[in-house]
Phi, psi and omega in degrees: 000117183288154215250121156325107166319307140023293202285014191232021186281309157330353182250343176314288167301310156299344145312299177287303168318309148340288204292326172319289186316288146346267191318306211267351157328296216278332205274341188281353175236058147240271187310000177215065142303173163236013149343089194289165173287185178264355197268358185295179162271149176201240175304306197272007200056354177094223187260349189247148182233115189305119157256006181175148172224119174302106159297319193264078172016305190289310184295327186286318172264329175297307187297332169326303215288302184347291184303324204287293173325315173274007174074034195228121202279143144206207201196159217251127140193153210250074159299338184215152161326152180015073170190131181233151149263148183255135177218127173237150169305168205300308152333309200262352202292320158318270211331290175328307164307301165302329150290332132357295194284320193279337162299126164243126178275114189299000000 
């Protein structure tokens, strides 16, 4: 007995709703993936280049304040237990490094 198209009108709406759900699913794990961008920091840093890595946090802000002083902007990040790295842009990086080099942790 063939089933009257009429008669499935009730599965429409619940049909549509699946799938409405289904889409802002994909589309809510596409936008807040964790994924890096392509624009991100990542291997090569970006625009910023690792000048000194640090055991100590307290060291890592002092030599911070040193470069800030000398006008050369950079900025703190923690890849490991005790370990901060100084990441300054690319343009500033001779500079940084020699100042770096010449830092004694007090």
């Amino acid at each position: 007995m063939p089933i009257d198209a009429g008669s499935l009108h009730y599965a429409v709406g619940p049909a549509i709703a699946v799938v409405m759900v289904g889409l802002i699913a994909l589309f809510l794990r596409w936008a807040f993936s964790s994924s890096p961008s392509s624009g991100s920091l990542g291997d090569a840093e970006g625009l910023l280049t690792p000048v000194a890595s640090l055991t100590r946090r307290e060291s890592a802000l002092a030599l911070r304040a040193v470069l800030s002083d000398a006008g050369i902007r950079s900025t703190l990040r923690d890849p490991a237990p005790h370990r901060t790295d100084v990441l300054v842009f690319l343009e500033d990086a001779e500079r940084a490094r020699a100042l770096a080099m010449s830092f004694r942790d007090g």
